[in-house]
C-alpha positions as CSV (number, residue, x, y, z in Angstrom):
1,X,-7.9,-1.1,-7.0
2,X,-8.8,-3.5,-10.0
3,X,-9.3,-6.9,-10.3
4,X,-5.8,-7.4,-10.7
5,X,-4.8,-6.5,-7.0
6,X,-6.1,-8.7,-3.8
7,X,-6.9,-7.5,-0.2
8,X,-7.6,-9.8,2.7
9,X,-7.5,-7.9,5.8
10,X,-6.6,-10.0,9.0
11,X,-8.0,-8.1,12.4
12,X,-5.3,-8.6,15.3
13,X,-8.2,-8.9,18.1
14,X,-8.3,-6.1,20.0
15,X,-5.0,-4.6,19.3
16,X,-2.7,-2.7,17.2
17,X,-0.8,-2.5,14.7
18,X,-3.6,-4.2,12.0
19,X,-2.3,-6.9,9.7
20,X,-2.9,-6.7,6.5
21,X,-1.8,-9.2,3.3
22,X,-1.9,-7.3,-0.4
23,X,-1.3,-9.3,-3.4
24,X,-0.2,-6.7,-6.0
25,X,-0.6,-8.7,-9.4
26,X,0.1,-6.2,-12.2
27,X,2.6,-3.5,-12.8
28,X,-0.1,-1.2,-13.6
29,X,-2.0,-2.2,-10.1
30,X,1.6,-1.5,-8.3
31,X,1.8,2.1,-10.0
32,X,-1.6,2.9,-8.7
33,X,-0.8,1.6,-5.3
34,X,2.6,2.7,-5.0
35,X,3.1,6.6,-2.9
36,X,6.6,7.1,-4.6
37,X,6.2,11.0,-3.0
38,X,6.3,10.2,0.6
39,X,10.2,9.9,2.1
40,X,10.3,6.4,3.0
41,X,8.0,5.1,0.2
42,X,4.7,3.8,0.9
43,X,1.4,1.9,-0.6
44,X,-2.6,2.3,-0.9
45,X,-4.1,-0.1,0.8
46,X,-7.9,-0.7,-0.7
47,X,-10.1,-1.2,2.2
48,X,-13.6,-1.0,4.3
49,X,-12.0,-1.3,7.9
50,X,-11.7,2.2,9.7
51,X,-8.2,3.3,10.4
52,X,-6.9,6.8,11.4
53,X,-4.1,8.6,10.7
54,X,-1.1,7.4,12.8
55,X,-2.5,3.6,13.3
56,X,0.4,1.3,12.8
57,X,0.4,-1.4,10.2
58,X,2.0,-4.7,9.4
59,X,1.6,-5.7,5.6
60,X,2.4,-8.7,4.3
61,X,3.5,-7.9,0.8
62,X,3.0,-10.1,-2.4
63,X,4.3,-8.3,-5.5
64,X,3.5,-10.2,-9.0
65,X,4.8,-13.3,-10.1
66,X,7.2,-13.8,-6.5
67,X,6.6,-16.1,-4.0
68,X,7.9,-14.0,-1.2
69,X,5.8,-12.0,0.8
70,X,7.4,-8.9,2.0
71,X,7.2,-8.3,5.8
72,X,6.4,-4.6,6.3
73,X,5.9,-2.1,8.8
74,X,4.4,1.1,8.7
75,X,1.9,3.6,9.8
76,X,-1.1,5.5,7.9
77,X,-0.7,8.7,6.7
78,X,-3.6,9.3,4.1
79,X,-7.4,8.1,4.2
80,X,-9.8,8.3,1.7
81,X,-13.1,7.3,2.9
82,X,-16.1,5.8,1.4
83,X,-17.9,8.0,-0.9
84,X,-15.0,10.6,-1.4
85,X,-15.2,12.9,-4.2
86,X,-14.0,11.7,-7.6
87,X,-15.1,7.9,-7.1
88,X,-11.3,7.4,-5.6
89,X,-11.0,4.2,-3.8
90,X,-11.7,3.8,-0.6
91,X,-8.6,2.8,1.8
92,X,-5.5,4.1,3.7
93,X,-2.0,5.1,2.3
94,X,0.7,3.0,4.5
95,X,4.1,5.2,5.2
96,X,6.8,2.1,5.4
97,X,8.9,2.3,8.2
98,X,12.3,3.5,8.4
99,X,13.7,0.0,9.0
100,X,15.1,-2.3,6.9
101,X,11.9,-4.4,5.8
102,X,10.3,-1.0,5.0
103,X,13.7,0.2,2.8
104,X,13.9,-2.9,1.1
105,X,10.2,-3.4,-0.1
106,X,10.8,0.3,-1.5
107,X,13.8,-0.3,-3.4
108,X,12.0,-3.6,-4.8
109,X,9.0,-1.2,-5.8
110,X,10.9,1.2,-7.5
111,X,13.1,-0.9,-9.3
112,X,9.9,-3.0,-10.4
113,X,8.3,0.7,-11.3
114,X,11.4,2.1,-12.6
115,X,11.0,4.8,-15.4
116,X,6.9,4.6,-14.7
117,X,7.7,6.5,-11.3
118,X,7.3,9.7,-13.1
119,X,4.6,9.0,-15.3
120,X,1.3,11.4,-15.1
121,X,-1.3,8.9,-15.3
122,X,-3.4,9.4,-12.0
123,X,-2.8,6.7,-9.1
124,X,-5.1,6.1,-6.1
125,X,-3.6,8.6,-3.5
126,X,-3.1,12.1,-6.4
C-alpha cells in the first residue's frame, strides 16, 4: 500500500489466529485494500510475515479519521508473495467472517466506498 495506509503486525507466540492492526488513512488506500468481490467482504493486508491460505486472522481495523478500531475476524484466502509479477504488493487478502464484527466492518467499507465500488482503477488483489 502507500504511505497513506499503516501495518504493524502483532505475532500471537506460537499460535493462531495472527493479530494484525491496519490503519487505513485514505479513501483511495481503502479502495485498494478493500476485496468488494468476495461474499462476506474482505481486505489486503500488506505484509512480510508468511501466512497460507486458510490461517485465521484477527484484525484490528482503523478506518480514516475514526477513533474506533474495528474488531475483525477472518481467514486468508489470497497471497501474493514477494516478488510476484506486476510489482503487486506483497501480503494476504483477509475473507471477514460471517459474524457480526465481520458484517459490520463491511457495511462500514462500503458505505465509506460507496459509488467507488465499481470503479476500474486496479486495486491490490485484481
Amino acid at each position: 500500500m502507500s504511505d497513506d495506509t499503516s501495518l504493524q503486525a502483532a505475532k500471537n507466540v506460537g499460535a493462531r489466529p495472527s493479530v494484525l492492526s491496519l490503519n487505513i488513512n485514505s479513501k483511495s488506500a481503502l479502495y485498494a485494500a478493500y476485496m468488494h468481490f468476495l461474499k462476506r467482504g474482505g481486505l489486503f493486508v500488506p505484509t512480510t510475515r508468511d501466512y497460507a491460505l486458510g490461517d485465521e486472522i484477527f484484525m484490528l481495523l482503523t478506518l480514516m479519521d475514526d477513533p474506533t478500531r474495528l474488531p475483525i475476524a477472518g481467514s486468508v484466502v489470497w497471497v501474493t508473495p514477494g516478488g510476484a509479477q506486476g510489482n503487486k504488493t506483497q501480503g494476504i487478502g483477509v475473507h471477514f467472517s460471517a459474524d457480526e464484527s465481520g458484517q459490520s466492518a463491511r457495511r462500514k467499507i462500503e458505505e465509506i466506498l460507496g459509488r467507488h465500488l465499481s470503479s476500474p482503477r486496479q486495486t491490490h488483489t485484481i
